[in-house]
C-alpha positions as CSV (number, residue, x, y, z in Angstrom):
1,X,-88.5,36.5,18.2
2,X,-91.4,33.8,16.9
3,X,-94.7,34.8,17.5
4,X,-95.9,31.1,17.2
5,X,-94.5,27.5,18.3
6,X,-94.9,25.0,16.0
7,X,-96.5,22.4,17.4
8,X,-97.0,18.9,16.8
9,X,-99.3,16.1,18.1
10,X,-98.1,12.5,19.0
11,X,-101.5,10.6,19.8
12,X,-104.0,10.6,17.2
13,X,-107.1,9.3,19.9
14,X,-110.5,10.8,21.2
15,X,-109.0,14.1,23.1
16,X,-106.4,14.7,20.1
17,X,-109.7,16.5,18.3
18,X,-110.1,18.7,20.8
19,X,-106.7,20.6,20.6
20,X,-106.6,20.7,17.0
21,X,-109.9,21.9,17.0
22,X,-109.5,24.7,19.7
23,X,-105.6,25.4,18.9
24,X,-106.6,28.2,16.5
25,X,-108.4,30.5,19.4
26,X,-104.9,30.9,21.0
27,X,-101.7,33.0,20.1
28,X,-98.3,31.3,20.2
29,X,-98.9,28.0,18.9
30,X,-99.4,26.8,15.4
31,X,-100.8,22.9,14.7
32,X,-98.2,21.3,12.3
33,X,-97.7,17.8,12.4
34,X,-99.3,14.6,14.4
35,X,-98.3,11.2,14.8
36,X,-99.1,7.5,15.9
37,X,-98.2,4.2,16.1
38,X,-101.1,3.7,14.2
39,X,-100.1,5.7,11.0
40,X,-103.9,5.1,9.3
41,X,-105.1,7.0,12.3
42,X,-102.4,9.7,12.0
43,X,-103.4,10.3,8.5
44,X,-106.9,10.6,9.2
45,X,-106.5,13.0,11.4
46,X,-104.1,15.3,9.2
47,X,-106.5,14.8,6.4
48,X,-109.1,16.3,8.9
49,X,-107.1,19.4,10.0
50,X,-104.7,20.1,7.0
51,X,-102.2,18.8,9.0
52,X,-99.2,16.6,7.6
53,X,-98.9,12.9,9.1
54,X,-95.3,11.6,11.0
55,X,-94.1,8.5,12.5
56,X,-93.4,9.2,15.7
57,X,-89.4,9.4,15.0
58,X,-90.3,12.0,12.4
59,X,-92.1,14.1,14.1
60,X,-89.4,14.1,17.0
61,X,-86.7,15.1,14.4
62,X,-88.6,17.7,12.3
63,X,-86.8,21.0,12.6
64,X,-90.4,22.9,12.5
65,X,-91.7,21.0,15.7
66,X,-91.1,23.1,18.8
67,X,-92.9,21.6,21.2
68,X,-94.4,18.0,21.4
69,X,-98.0,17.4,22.6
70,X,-98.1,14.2,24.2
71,X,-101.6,12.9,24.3
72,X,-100.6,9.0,24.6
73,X,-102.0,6.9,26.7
74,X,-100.7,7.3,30.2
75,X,-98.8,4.1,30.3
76,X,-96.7,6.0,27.9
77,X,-96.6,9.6,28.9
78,X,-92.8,9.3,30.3
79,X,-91.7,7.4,27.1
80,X,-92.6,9.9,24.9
81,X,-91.8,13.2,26.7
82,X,-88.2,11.8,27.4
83,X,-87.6,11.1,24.1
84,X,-89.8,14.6,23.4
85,X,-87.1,15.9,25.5
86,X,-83.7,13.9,24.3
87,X,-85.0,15.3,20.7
88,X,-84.8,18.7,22.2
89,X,-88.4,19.5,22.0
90,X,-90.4,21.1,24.8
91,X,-93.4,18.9,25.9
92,X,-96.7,18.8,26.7
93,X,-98.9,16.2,28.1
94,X,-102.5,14.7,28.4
95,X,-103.0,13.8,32.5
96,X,-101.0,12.3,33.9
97,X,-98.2,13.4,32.7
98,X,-96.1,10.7,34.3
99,X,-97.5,7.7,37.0
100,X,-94.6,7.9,39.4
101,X,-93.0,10.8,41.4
102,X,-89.7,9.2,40.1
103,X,-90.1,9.5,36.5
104,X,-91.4,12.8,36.8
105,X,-88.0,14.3,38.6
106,X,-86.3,12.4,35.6
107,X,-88.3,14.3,33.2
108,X,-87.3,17.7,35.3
109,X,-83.2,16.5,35.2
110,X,-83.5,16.3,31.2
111,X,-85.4,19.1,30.9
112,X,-83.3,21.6,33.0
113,X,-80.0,19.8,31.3
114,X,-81.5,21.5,27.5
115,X,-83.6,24.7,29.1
116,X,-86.9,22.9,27.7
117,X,-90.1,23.8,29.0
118,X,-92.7,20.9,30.5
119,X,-96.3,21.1,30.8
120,X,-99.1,19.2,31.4
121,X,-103.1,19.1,31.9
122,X,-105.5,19.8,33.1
123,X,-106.0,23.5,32.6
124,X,-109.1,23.9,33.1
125,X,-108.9,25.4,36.2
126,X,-107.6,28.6,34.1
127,X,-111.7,28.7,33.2
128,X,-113.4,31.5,34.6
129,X,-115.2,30.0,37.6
130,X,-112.1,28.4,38.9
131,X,-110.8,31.8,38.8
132,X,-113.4,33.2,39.7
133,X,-113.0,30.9,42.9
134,X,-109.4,32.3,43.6
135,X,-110.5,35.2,43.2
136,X,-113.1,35.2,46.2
137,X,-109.9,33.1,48.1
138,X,-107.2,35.4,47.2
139,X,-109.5,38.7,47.9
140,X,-110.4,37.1,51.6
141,X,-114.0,36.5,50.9
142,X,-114.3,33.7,52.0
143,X,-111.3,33.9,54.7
144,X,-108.7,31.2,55.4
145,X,-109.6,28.1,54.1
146,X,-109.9,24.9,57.1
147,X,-111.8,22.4,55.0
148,X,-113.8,20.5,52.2
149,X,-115.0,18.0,50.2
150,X,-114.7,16.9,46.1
151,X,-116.6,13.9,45.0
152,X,-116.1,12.4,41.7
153,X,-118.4,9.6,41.1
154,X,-119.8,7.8,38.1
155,X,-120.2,4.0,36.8
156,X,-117.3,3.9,35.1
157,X,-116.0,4.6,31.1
158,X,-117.3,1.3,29.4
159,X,-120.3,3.3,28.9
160,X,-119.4,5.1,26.5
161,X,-116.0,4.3,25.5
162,X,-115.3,1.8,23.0
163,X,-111.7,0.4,24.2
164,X,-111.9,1.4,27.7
165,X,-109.4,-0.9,29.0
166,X,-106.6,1.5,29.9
167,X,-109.4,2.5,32.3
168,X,-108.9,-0.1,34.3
169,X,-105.1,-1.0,34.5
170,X,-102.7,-0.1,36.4
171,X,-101.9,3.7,35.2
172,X,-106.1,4.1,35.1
173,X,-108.9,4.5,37.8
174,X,-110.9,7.3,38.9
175,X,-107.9,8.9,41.0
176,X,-105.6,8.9,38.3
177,X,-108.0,9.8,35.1
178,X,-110.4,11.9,37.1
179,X,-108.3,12.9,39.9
180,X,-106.1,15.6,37.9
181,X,-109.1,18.1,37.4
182,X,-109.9,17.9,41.0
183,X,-106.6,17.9,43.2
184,X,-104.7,20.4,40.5
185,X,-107.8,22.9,40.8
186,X,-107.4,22.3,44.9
187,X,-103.4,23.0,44.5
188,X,-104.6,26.2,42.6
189,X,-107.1,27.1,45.0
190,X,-105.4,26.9,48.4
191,X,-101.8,25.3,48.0
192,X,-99.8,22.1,48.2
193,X,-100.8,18.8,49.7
194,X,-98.8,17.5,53.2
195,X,-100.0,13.7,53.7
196,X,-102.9,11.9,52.5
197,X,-104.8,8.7,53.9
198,X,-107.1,6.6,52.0
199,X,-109.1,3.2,51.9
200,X,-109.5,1.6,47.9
201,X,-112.2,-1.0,47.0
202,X,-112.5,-2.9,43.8
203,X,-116.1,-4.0,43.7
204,X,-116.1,-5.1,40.4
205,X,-113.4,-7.4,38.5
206,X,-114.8,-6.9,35.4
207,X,-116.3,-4.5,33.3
208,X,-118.9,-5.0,30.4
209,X,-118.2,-2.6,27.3
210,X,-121.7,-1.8,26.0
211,X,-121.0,0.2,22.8
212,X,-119.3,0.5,20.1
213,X,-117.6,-2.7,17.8
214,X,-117.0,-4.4,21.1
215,X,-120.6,-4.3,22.1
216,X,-121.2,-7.1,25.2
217,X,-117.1,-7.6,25.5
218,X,-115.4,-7.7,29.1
219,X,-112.6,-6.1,30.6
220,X,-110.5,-7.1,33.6
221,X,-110.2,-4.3,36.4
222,X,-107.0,-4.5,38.0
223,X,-106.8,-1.1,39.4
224,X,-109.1,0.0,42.3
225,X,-112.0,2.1,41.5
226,X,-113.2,3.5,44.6
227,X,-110.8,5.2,46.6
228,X,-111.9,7.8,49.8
229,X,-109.0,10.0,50.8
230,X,-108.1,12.4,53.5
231,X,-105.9,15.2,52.3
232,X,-104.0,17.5,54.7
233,X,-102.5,20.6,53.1
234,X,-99.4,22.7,53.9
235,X,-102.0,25.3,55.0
236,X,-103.5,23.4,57.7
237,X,-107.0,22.8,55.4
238,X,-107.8,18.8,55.5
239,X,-110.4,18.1,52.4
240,X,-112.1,14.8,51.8
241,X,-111.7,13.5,48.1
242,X,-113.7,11.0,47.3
243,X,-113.3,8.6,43.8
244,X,-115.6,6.2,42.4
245,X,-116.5,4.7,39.6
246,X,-119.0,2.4,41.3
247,X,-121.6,4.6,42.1
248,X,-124.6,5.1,39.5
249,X,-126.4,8.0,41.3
250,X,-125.4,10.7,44.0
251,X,-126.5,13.9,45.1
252,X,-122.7,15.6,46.6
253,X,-121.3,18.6,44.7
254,X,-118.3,18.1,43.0
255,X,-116.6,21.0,45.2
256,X,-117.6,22.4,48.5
257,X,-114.2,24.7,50.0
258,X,-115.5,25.8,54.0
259,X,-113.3,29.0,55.0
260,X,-113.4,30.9,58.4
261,X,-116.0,33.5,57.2
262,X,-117.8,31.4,54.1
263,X,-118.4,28.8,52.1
264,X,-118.1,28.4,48.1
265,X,-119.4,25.8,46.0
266,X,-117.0,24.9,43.3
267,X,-118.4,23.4,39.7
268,X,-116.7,20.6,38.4
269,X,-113.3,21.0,37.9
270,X,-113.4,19.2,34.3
271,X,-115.1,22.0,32.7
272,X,-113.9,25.4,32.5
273,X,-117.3,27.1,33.4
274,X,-120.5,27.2,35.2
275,X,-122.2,28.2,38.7
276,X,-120.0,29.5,41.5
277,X,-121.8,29.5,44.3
278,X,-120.7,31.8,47.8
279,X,-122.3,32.5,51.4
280,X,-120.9,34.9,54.2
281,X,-121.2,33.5,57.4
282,X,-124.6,31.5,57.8
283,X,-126.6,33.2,55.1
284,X,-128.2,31.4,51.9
285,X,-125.8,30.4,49.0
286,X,-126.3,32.7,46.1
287,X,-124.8,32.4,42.6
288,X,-122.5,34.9,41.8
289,X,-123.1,37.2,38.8
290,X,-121.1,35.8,35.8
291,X,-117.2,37.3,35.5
292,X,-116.6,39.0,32.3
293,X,-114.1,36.5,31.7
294,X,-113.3,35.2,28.2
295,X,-112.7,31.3,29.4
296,X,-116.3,31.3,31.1
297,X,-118.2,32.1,27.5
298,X,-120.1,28.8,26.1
299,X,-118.5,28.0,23.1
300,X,-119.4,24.3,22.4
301,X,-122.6,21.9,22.4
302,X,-122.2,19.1,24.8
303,X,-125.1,16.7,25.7
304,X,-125.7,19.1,29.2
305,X,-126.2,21.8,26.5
306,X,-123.7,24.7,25.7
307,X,-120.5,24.3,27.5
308,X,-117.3,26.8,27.7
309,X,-114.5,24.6,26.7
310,X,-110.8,25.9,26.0
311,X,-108.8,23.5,26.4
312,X,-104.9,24.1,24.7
313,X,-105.1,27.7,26.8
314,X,-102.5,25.8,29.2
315,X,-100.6,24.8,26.1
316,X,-100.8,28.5,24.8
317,X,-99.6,29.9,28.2
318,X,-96.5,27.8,28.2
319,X,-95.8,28.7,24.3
320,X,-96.6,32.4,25.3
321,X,-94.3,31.9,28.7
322,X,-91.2,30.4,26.7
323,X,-91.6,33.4,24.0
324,X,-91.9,35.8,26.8
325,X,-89.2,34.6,29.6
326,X,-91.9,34.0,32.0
327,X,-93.4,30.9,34.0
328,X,-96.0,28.9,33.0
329,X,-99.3,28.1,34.7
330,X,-99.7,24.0,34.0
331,X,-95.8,23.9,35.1
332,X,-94.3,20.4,35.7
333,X,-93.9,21.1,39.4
334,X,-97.0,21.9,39.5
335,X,-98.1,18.7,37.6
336,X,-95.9,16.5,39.3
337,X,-96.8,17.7,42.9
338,X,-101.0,16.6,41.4
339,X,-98.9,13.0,40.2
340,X,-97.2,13.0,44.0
341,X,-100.8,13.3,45.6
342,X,-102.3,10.9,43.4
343,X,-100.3,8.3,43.5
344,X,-99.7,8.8,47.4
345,X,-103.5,8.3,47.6
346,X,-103.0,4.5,46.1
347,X,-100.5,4.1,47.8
348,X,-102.3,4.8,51.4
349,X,-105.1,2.4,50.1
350,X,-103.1,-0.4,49.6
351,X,-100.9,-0.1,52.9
352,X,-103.8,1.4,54.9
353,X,-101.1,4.3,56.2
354,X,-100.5,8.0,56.1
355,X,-98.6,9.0,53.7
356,X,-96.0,12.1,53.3
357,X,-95.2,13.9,49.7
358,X,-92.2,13.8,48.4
359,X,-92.8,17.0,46.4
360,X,-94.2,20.5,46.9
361,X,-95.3,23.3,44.8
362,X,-95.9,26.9,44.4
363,X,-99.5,28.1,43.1
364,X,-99.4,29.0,39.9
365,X,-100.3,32.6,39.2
366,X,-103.9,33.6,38.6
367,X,-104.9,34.1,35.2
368,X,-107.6,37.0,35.4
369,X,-109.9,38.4,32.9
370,X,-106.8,40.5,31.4
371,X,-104.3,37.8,31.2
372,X,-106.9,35.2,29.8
373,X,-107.9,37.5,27.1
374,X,-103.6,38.4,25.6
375,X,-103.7,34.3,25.1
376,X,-106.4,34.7,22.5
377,X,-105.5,35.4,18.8
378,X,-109.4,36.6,18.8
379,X,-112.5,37.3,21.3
380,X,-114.7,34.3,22.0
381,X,-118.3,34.6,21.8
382,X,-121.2,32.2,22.0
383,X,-121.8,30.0,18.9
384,X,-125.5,31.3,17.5
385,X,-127.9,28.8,17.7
């Protein structure tokens, strides 16, 4: 048996850095090849990582590609992976990994028809205080879970993006880019989603880039970027999720989960680490001491300072899982029940009803300290300074 996928990238943007920079800390997979339509870009980033450049139909056909990382835009997520797919490559994707319940059962059809594997971000609630957080759930710390609240609120990408248009498109907005951290960590946490309600806004029909080459250009907005849902889960728990990327100051937590004998305050979903916070009963909220667990270590500067960041362990767990015969954690039910939510949420906003989902999901298993530490190909510590 292989102990390592070959792997091979098809999106040569921002994020595609990220994996080939963080691939190495992970058994199972081995960067080979990347790709774009741009083939300048694709070279500059082999040349960067000692990687070898593709067309797109080359890497699809190259015997030494096992599975295709699709980090596309998402307008083109289902394009790729079906092709991925009809190449007979296993796949996986950048959030979302498809915009439509529909096109993600299509992907599921192909995939069962060759026994392929299909995965998709986010993983970072694999990081230690998102597992931490199941922990404290799954032990009964907290008890039964009833309700919440996530915010996710900002003033938008043009910030600091230099093409932010995709942003703000159909296929963009705050639910669908931001969205997948939040509801896939609230899947993980305490189950599938029922119905969701919501009301959308689109305060602004326009958006001014101001950086980069396109310094002072606009950008239509033809997506709604404040939405406020209601979700109601399988369990009986109804959170609040609330989207926005009209808002340029707030004071709400990204993740506050109310159970019958707690209450635990949840760091942002889009990072892997930082501050779990949990009170019994009606006594003060106290950080809990840190979990010895390897995804929780600081590993990269960010501009809020040291930052644990291992994103590709979801990608590692499927390689390791299709080596091994077992499940994998970012599975595509599990990705296309986050998708069902989502797009039920701007769905509800434009028709101002309840809607039901047409998928459902198991949790995926918990990846404790053990488990998190067999998908390294070598112990993490914290960068000197």
């Amino acid at each position: 048996m292989a102990k390592k996928l070959g792997v091979g990238v098809v999106g040569c943007g921002n994020i595609s850095a990220a994996y080939f920079r963080l691939a190495p800390l992970f058994k199972g997979i081995e960067m080979r090849a990347c790709a774009d339509i741009n083939m300048e870009s694709a070279k500059a980033r082999a040349s960067e990582f000692g990687l070898r450049a593709e067309t797109v139909d080359g890497l699809l056909a190259s015997p030494d590609i096992d599975i295709v990382v699709n980090l596309t835009i998402p307008a083109a997520h289902y394009d790729i992976s079906k092709a991925a797919l009809d190449a007979g490559k296993h796949v996986y994707s950048e959030k979302p990994f498809v915009l439509s319940a529909k096109d993600g059962l299509d992907l599921k059809k192909r995939a069962a028809k060759k026994n392929l594997r299909v995965g998709s971000a986010p993983d970072t609630f694999m990081g230690g205080a998102h597992q931490l957080a199941r922990h404290l759930i799954d032990s009964g710390k907290v008890g039964k879970i009833t309700s919440g609240t996530c915010h996710v609120m900002n003033h938008g990408m043009e910030h600091w993006h230099p093409n932010p248009d995709f942003f703000y498109v159909a296929g963009g907005g705050p639910v669908l880019d931001l969205g997948p951290y939040y509801i896939s960590n609230l899947v993980q946490l305490i189950g599938p989603v029922k119905r969701v309600a919501a009301l959308a806004a689109t305060p602004q029909k326009q958006r001014t880039i101001s950086n980069g080459p396109r310094n002072g250009k606009t950008v239509p907005v033809t997506t709604p970027t404040t939405l406020l849902a209601l979700l109601e889960f399988e369990s009986g728990a109804a959170i609040t999720f609330n989207a926005s990327w009209d808002v340029w100051q707030h004071g709400h937590k990204p993740m506050e989960l109310y159970g019958e004998q707690g209450t635990l305050h949840v760091p942002d979903p889009n990072f892997f680490g930082g501050e779990v916070r949990y009170t019994k009963g009606n006594a003060e909220a106290k950080a809990l001491p840190k979990w010895p667990h390897p995804f929780s270590v600081p590993n990269q500067q960010h501009s809020q300072g040291m930052m644990a960041n291992y994103r590709t362990a979801g990608l590692a767990d499927m390689a390791m899982g299709i080596l091994a015969g077992r499940p994998h954690r970012c599975s595509l039910d599990f990705a296309l029940h986050a998708v069902d939510v989502m797009t039920a949420i701007l769905k509800s906003g434009e028709t101002s009803k309840f809607v039901d989902m047409q998928t459902t999901c198991e949790r995926p298993a918990a990846l404790g300290v053990a488990e998190a530490k067999a998908l390294l190909a070598r112990p993490v510590t914290r960068p000197a300074k």
